[in-house]
C-alpha positions in Angstrom: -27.5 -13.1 27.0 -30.4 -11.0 26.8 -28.6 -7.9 26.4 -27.0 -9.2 23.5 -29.8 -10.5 22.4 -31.6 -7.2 22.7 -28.7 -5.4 21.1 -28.8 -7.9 17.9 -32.6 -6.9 17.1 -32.0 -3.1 17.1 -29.3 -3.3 14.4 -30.9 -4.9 12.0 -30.7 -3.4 8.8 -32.9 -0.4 7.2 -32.5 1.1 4.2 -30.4 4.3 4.7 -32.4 7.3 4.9 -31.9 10.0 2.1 -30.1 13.7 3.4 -29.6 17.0 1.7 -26.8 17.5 1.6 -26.7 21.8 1.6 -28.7 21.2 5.0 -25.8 19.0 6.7 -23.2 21.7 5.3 -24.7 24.5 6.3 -25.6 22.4 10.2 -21.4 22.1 10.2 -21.2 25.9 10.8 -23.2 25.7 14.1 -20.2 23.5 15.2 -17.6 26.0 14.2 -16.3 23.2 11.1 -16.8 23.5 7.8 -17.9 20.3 5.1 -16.5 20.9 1.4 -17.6 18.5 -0.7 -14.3 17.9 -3.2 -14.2 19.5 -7.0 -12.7 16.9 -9.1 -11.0 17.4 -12.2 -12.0 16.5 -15.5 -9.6 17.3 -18.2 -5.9 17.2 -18.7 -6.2 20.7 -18.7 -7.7 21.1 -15.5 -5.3 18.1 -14.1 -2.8 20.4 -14.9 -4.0 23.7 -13.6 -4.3 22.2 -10.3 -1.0 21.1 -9.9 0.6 24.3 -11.3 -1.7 26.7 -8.6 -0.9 24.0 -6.1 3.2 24.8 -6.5 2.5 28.4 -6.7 0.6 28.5 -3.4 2.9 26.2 -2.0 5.9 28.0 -3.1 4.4 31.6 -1.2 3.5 30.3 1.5 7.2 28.6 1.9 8.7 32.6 1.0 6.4 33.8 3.8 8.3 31.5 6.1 11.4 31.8 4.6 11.7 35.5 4.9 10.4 35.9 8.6 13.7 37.5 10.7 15.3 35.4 13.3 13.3 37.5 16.0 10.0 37.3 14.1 9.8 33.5 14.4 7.2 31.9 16.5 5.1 28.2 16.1 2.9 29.7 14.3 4.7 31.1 11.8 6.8 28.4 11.3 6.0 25.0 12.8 2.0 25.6 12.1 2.6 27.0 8.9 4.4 24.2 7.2 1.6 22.2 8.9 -1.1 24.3 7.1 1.0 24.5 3.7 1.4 20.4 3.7 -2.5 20.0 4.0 -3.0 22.0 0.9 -0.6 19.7 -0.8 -2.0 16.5 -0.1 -5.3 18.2 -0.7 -4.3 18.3 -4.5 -2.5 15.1 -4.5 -4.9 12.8 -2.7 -7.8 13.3 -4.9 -5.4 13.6 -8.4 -4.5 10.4 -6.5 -7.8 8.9 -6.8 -8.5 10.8 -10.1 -5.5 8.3 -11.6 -7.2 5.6 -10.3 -11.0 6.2 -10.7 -10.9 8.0 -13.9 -13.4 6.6 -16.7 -11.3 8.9 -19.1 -7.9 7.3 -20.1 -6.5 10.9 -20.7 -7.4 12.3 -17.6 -5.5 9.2 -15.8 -2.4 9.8 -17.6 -2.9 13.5 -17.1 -3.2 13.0 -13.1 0.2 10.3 -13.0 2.0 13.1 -14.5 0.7 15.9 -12.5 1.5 13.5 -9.3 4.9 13.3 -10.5 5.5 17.1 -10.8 4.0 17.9 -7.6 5.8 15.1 -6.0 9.3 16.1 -7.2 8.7 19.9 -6.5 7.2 18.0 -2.7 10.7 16.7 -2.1 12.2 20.3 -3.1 10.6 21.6 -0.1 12.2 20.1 2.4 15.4 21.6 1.2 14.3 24.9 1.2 17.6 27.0 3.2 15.6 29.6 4.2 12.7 28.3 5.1 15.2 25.7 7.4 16.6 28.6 8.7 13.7 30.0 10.3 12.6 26.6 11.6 15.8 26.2 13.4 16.3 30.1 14.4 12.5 29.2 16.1 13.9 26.0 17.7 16.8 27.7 18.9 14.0 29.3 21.7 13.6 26.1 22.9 10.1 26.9 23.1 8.2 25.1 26.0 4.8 23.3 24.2 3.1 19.8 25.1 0.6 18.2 23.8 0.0 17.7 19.8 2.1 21.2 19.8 5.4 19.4 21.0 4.7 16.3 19.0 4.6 18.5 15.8 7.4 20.5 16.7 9.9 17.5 17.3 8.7 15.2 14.1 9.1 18.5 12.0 13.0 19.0 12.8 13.0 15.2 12.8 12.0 15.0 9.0 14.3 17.8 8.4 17.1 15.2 10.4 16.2 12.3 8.2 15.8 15.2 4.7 19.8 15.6 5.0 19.4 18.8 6.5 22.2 18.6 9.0 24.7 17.0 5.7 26.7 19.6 4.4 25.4 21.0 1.4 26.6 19.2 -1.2 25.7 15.7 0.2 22.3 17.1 0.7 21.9 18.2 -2.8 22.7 15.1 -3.8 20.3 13.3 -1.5 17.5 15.7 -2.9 18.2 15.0 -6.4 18.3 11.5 -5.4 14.9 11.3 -4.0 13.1 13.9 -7.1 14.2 11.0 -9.1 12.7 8.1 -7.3 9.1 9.5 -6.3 8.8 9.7 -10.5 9.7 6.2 -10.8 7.5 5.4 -7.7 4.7 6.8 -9.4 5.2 4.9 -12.6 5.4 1.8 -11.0 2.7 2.0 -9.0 0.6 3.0 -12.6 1.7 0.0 -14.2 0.7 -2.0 -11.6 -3.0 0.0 -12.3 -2.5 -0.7 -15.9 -1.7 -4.0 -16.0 -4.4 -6.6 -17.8 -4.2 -9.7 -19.1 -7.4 -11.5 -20.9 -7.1 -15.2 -20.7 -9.5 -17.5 -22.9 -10.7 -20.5 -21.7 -13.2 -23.1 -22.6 -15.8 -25.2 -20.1 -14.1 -27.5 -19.3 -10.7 -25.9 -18.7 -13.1 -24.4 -16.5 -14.6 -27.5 -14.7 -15.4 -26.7 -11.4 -15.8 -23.0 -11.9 -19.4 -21.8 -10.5 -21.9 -21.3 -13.7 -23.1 -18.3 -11.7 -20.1 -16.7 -11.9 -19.6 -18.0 -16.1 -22.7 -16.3 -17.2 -21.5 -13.1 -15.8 -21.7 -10.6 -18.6 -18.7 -10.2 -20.5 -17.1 -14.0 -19.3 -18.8 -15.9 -22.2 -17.8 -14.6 -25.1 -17.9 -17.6 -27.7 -19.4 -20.9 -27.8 -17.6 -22.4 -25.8 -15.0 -19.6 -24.9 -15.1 -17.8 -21.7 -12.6 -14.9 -21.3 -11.5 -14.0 -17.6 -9.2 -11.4 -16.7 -5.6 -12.1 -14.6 -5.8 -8.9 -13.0 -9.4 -8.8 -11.6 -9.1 -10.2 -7.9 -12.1 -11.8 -8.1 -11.6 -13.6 -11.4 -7.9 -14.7 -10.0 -9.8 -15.9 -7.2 -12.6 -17.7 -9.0 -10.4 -19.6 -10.8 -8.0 -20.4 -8.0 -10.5 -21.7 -5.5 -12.7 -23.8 -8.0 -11.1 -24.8 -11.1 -10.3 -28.9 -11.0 -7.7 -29.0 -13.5 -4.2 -28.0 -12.2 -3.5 -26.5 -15.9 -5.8 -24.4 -15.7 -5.2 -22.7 -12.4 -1.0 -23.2 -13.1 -1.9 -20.8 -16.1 -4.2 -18.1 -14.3 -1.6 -17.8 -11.6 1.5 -18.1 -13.6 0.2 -14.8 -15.9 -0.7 -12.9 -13.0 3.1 -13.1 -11.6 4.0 -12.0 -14.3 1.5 -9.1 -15.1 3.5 -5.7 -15.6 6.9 -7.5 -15.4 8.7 -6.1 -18.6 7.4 -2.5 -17.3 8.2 -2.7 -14.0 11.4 -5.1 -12.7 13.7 -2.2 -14.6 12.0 0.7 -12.6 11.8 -1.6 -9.2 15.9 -1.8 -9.1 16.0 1.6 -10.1 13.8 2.1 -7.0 15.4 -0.6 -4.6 18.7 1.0 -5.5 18.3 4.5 -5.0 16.0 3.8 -2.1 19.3 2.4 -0.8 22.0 4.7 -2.0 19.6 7.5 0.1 19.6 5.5 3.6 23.4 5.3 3.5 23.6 8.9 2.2 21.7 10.0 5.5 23.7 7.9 7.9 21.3 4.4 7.9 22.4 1.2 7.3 19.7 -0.1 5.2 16.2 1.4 3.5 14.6 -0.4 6.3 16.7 1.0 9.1 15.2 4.1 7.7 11.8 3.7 6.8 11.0 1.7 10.1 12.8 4.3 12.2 9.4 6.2 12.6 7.1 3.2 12.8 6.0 1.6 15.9 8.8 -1.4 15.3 11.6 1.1 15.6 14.3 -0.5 13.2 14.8 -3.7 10.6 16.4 -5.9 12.8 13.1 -6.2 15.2 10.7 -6.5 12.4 12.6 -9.3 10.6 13.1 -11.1 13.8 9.4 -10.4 14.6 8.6 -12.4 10.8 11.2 -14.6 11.2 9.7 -16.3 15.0 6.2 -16.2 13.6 7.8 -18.1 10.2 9.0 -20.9 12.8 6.4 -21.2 15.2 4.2 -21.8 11.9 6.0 -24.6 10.7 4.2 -27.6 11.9 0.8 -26.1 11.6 2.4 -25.6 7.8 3.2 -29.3 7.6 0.5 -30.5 8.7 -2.0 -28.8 6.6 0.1 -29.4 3.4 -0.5 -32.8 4.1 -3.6 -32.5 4.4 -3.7 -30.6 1.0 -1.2 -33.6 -0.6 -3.9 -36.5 1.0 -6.8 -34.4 -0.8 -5.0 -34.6 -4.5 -3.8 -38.0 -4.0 -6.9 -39.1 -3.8 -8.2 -36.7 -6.8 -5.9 -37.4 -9.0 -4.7 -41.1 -8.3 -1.2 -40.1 -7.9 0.5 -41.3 -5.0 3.7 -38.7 -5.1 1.3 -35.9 -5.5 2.6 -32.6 -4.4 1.1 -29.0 -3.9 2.2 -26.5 -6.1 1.6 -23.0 -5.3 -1.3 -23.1 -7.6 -3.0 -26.2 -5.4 -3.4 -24.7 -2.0 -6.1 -22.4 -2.4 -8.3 -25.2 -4.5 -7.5 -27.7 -1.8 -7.8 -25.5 1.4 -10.9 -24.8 -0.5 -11.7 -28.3 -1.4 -10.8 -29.7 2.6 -13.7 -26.8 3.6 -15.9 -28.5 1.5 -15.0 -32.5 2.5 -14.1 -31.6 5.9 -16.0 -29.1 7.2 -19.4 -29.3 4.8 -18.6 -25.4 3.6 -18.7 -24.7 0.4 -17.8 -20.8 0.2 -19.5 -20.3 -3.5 -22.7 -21.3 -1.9 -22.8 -19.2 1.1 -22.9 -15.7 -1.2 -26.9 -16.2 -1.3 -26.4 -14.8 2.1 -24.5 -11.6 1.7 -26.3 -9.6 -1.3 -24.1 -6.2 -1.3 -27.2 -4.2 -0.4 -28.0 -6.0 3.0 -24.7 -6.4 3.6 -23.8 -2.8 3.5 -26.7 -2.0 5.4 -25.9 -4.4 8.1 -22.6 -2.9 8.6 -23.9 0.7 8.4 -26.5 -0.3 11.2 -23.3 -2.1 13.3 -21.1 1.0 12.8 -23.6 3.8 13.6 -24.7 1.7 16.3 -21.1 1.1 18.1 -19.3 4.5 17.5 -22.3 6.5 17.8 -23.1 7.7 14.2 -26.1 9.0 11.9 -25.4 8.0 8.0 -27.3 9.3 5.6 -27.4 9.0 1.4 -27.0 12.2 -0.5 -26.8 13.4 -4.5 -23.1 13.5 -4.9 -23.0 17.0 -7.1 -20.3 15.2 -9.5 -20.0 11.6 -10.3 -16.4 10.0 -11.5 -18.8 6.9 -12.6 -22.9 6.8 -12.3 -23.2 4.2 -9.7 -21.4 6.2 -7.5 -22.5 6.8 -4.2 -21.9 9.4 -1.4 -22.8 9.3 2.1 -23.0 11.8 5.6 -21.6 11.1 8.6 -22.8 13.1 12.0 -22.4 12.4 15.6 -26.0 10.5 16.6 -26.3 12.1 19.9 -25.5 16.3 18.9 -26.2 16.0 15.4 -22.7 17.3 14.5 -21.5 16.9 10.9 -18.4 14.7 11.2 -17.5 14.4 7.2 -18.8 12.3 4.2 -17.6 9.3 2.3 -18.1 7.7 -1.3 -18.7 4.5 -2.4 -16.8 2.9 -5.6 -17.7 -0.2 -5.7 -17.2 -2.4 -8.8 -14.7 -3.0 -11.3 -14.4 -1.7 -14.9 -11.7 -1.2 -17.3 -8.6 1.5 -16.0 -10.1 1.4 -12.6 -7.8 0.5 -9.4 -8.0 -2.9 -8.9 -8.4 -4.0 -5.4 -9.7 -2.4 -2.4 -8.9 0.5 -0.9 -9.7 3.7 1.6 -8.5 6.6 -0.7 -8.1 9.9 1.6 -9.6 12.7 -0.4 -9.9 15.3 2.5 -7.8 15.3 5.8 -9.2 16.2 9.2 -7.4 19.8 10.4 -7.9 22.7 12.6 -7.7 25.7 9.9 -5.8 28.7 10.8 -9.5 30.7 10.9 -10.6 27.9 13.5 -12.8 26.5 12.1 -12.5 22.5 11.7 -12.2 20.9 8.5 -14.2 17.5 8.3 -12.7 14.9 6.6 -14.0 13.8 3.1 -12.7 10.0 1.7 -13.3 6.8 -0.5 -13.8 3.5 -0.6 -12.3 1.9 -3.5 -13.4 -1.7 -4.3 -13.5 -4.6 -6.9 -16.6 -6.7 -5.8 -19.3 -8.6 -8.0 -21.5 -6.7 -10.4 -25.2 -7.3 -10.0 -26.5 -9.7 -12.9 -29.6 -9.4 -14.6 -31.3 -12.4 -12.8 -29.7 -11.7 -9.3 -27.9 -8.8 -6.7 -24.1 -8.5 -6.1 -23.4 -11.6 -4.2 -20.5 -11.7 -2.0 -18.6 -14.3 -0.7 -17.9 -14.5 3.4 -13.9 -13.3 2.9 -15.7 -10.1 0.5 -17.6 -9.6 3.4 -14.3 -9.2 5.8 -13.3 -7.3 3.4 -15.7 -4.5 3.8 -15.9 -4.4 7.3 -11.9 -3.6 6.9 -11.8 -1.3 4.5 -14.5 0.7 6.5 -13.1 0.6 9.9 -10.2 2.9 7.5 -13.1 5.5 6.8 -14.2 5.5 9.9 -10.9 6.3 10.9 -10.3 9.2 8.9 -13.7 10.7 9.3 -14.0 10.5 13.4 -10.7 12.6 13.9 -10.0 15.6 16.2 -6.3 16.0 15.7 -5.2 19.4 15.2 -2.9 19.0 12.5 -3.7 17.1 9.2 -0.1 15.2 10.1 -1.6 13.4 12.9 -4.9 13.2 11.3 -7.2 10.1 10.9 -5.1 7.7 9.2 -1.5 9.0 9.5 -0.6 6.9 12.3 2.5 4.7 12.3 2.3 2.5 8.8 3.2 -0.7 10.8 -0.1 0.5 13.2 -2.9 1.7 10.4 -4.2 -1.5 9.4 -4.9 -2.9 13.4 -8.2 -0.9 13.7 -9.1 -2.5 10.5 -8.3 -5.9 10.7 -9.6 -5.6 14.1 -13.3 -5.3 12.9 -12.6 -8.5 10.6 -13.2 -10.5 13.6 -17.6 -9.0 12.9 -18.5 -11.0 10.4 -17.5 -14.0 12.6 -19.4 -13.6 15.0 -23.2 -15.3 14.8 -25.0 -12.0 16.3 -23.8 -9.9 13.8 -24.2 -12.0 10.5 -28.1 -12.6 11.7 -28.5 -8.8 11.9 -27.8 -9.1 8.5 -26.9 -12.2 6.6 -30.1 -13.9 4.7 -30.5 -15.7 2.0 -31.4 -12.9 -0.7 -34.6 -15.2 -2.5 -35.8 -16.5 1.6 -34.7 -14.1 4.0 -36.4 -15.6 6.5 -33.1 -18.1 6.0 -30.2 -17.0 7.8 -26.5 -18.8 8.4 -26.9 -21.9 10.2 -24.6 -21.8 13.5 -23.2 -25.3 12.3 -22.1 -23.5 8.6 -20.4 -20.4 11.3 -19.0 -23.2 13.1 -17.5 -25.1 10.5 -16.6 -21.7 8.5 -14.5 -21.0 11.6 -12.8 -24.7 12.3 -12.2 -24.4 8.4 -10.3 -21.0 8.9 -8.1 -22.3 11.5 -7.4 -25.3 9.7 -5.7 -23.5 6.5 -4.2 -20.3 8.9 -0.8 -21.7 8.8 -0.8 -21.9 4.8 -2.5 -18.4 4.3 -0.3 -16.8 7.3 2.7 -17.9 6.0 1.9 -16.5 2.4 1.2 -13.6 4.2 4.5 -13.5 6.0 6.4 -14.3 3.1 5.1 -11.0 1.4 6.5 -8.9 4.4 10.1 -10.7 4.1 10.7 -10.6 1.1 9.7 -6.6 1.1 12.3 -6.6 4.0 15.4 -8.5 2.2 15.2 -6.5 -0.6 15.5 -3.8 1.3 18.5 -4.7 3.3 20.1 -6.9 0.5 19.8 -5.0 -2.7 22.3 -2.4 -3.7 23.7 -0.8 -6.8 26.1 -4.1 -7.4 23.0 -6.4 -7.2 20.1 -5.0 -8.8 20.3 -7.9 -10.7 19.5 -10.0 -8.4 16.4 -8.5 -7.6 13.8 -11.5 -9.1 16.0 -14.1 -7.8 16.3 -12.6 -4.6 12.6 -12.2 -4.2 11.4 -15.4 -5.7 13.7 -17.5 -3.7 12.1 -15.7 -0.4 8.8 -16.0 -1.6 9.6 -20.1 -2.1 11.1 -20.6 1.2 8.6 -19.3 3.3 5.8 -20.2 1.5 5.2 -22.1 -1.9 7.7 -22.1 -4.6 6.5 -19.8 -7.1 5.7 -20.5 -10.9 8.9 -21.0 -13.0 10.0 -17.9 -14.8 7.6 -15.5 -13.1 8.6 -12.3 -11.4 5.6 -11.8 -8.9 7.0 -8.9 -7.3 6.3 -6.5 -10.4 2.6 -7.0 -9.2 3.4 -6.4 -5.9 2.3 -2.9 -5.3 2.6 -2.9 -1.6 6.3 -2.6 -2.4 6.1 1.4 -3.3 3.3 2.8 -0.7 4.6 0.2 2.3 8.3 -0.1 1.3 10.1 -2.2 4.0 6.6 -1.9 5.6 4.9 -4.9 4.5 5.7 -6.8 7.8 3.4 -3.9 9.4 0.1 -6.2 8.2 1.5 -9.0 10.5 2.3 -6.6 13.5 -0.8 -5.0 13.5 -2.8 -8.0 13.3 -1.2 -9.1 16.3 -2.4 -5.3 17.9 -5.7 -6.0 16.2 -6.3 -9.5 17.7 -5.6 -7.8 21.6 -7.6 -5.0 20.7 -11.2 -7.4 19.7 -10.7 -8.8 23.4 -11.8 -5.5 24.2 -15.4 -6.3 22.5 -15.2 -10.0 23.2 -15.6 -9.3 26.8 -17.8 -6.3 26.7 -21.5 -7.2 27.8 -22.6 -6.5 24.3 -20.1 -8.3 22.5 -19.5 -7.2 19.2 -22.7 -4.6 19.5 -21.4 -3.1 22.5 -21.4 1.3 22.4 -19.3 1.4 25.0 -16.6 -0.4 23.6 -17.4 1.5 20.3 -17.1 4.7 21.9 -14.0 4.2 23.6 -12.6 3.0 20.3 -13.4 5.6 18.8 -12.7 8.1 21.3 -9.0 6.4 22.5 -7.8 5.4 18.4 -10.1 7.2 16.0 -10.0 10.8 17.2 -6.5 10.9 18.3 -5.4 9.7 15.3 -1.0 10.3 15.5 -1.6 13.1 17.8 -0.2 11.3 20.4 2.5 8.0 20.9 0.5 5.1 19.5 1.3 3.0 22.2 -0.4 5.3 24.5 -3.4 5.2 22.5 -3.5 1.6 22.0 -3.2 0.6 26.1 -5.7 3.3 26.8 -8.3 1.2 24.6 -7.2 -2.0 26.3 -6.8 -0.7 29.5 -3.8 -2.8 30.2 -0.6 -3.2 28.3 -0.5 -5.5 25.2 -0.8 -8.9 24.9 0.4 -11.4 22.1 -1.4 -13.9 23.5 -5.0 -13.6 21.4 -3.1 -13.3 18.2 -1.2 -16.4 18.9 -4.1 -18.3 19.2 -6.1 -17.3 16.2 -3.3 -18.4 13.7 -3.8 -21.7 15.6 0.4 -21.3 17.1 0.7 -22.3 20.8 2.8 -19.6 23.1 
């Protein structure tokens, strides 16, 4: 008790301190690694100068390997070469990436969709590159001996030329390469409409009812008399709206135009993409997309991950049930009608409303507690304190948008430089619109050896300040940005070797465990009274009967949210085991009926999955946020146990020394029972979702 205790008062939060950020560069060298703060593009013109020198780099540095003589081959020249070009690449295309969705210039956007395109087409090109095959397999034709993060990259590199269409004769590998040049375009567009997608709806105060006035007389909401105009595809407007509006039309209509939001753009390219996503798995020998895509995840193949869905579906029904009931008893008694029934636009206003009636928690009124400023430094104070970090603020040289804000990260102990990370954090017109770690500089040994320290972004969507008060966040907001930063500080603490096994680029159906992992913070009544007070008293923190209810309220509406949840990952599954070239048609149908059977039925005549823009980046890889949770829920044991609890450095250390630095650069598995210290249990994640064993 006391150690907690003690370990609680020395995180409290402090403003961060201010760096310079020359003098952290120029301390990297002493550590043999090297800090390059990113040059960002911003004019078409420049968009497209990048991308051009980009292929033209690329290109020579693919001749050089593709002209080496049968005898000349070695891993440098070939394994670690391709290694060394493919950092280059994603170089330019992560932050174009971010460029397309950060840009306050509309122009500049477009400008970096098309330049992603190019360089993803000529990216696909690569891999069929004879020569350059040639001297790969004339190299593995050694049978060189290596171990380590040398082997692994070996082996996954002839892999990916296995799973390319490198070992098809040529024809059928042409066409497989012409097959895939087409799709990344159309992957790229779709995932751009998604971006671009907006929808104003108007409403007036008493469609409204219910609706928080602090969130009304946010600037830009009332824009008549009594007309308030909220946007379908702002999150937090959905979720306004959803959570508090009283009248059913109303939240019916919000939800109904966000399944629908990029439809006519995006259900044409989406069986374009489902079909040719399918004509290349059978091309290369797979039965399905999914058979291929979950081939090098952690899962191994479809069949286990739909199974692994399909179990957690059932053992969720009666937890399901019984909360839908609950939901049903709640409207019967608002609305007098005795054959009530939820709708998929009820269940987040009742779950919401049995919080309030049930459990006394109304989550509007807990954001006095979380004003974005102590919030973020509570969690900087947590995370330097666990892994072992020094943060400080520095002038970014170039802002995308003026609130933006750049940070150092260095090793507490040595002093090291480690990398540095930005901070986007509301929304505005053309921006992405969720939340997101965007990569902007991967972790990698550099052929002069000399380490390159990672650079990245978090991406976000959360309340402006208003005149009269800070960014207030609600609890979930707050989970939120403990997750998103748990990916940061996995890309910035890595040691792998090669930027293919570095920070992040761990198996997909694995990435988001570390993440969801630190979820479990703001849960615990240590940590939110490091941090959490109410922003006009802040002498008032959380009481532990609001934590206590927050939590009973949690598991009371699990099944309905988990469900919902699974219902995503199936559906991303089917489609990509169901939909061929002779049923693209079928491809709204298809997913709406999935969508309604495991969950809620879904509005008439929507078409949710043009929204759905997991289906591009996580393509048959949805179910991945369900697996890892399950990884995530074993791993916070880990802290739960530790003397410190949630504050505990030694936990923190061994995370980050046992997931963070390895990054892929060794079996996952590996990495994930050398944290535990025992092999994994489902057990913990079992009992969170409230589902017996």
């Amino acid at each position: 008790m006391a150690a907690s205790l003690t370990a609680c008062s020395s995180v409290k939060p402090k403003p961060i301190p201010t760096g310079d950020l020359e003098q952290f560069q120029a301390r990297a060298a002493r550590f043999h690694s090297i800090v390059t703060v990113p040059t960002f593009e911003t004019t078409p013109a420049a968009v497209n100068a990048t991308v051009d020198q980009t292929i033209a780099d690329g290109n020579a540095a693919l001749d050089a390997i593709g002209g080496l003589k049968p005898a000349a081959v070695n891993f440098a020249n070939t394994i670690r070469a391709l290694d060394d070009m493919g950092y280059q690449i994603s170089k330019a295309s992560d932050r174009l990436g971010l460029i397309e969705q950060t840009s306050t210039n509309a122009a500049v956007r477009d400008a970096a969709t098309d330049a992603l395109k190019k360089l993803s087409q000529w990216s696909v090109g690569t891999d069929y590159r004879e020569d350059v095959y040639a001297a790969v397999k004339a190299y593995a034709a050694t049978q060189p001996r290596l171990d380590g993060e040398d082997k692994k990259l070996f082996e996954e590199t002839v892999r990916d030329y296995r799973r390319a269409g490198l070992a098809l004769p040529k024809d059928q590998r042409d066409d497989v390469e012409k097959l895939r040049k087409e799709l990344t375009g159309l992957e790229t567009d779709f995932e751009n409409n998604v971006t671009k997608a907006t929808h104003a709806l108007k409403f007036t105060k008493s469609e409204l009812d219910g609706v928080p006035d602090a969130f009304l007389t946010q600037a830009g909401i009332k824009t008549g008399p009594d007309e308030y105009t909220l946007m379908a595809n702002i999150t937090f407007h959905y979720i306004m709206v959803e959570d508090n509006a009283k009248l059913e039309a109303t939240r019916k209509k919000m939800i109904t135009v966000q399944c629908n939001l990029a439809r006519e753009q995006n259900i044409p390219l989406l069986q374009k993409i489902l079909v040719l996503r399918d004509d290349i798995a059978h091309k290369l020998g797979y039965a399905s997309y999914a058979d291929y895509a979950t081939e090098t995840r952690m899962v191994k193949n479809a069949a286990t991950a739909i199974t692994f869905l399909q179990n957690l579906k059932t053992g969720l029904q009666p937890k399901l049930d019984a909360e839908l009931e609950e939901f049903r008893q709640l409207k019967i008694k608002e609305t007098g009608d005795a054959n009530a029934t939820i709708n998929v636009w009820d269940w987040r206003y009742f779950a919401n409303e049995l919080k309030k009636t049930k459990y006394n928690v109304d989550a509007e009124q807990l954001r006095v507690y979380f004003p974005m400023d102590r919030v973020k430094e509570g969690l900087f104070a947590i995370y330097q304190r666990i892994f072992g970090l020094k943060f400080e603020r520095v002038e970014a040289p170039y802002k995308w948008v003026g609130d933006l804000q750049l940070y150092t990260v260095s090793d507490a102990k040595s002093g090291e430089p480690l990398g540095l990370f930005y901070l986007d954090l509301f929304p505005r017109e053309g921006k992405y619109n969720h939340f997101a770690q965007f990569g902007i500089t991967e972790g990698k040994l550099l052929p002069d050896g000399r380490y390159q320290r990672p650079v990245c972004a978090l991406v976000c969507n959360f309340p402006p300040p208003q005149p009269d008060k800070p960014s207030l966040m609600s609890h979930d907001e707050v989970e939120t940005i403990f997750h998103e930063f748990g990916h940061a500080m996995h890309t910035i603490l890595t040691r792998a070797k090669y930027s293919r096994f570095s920070g992040t680029s761990v198996p997909q159906d694995f990435v988001e465990a570390p993440s969801q992992m630190l979820e479990n913070w703001p849960w615990d009544k240590k940590v939110l009274d490091s941090f959490a007070a109410d922003y006009r008293d802040p002498k008032k923190k959380i009481p532990q009967d609001i934590l206590r209810q927050l939590k009973a309220s949690r598991l009371a509406t699990e099944g309905t949210f988990y469900r919902r949840q699974l219902s995503f990952g199936l559906m991303d599954l089917m489609l990509h085991t169901q939909i061929h070239a002779t049923n693209a048609d079928d491809l709204v149908p298809l997913s709406n009926q999935i969508l309604s059977d495991v969950s809620l039925p879904v509005p008439p005549d929507t078409a949710f999955v043009a929204y759905f823009g997991h289906i591009i980046g996580y393509g048959a890889g949805y179910y991945g946020y369900a697996w890892a949770d399950a990884i995530a829920a074993d791993m916070a044991t880990v802290f739960e146990k530790s003397p410190d609890g949630f504050f505990d450095k030694n936990a923190g250390m061994r995370m980050r020394n046992e997931i963070y630095s390895v990054g892929n650069s060794r079996d996952i598995n590996i990495s994930i029972e050398k944290f535990l210290g025992r092999e994994r249990s489902l057990t913990p994640f079992l009992k969170k979702i409230g589902v017996d064993k």
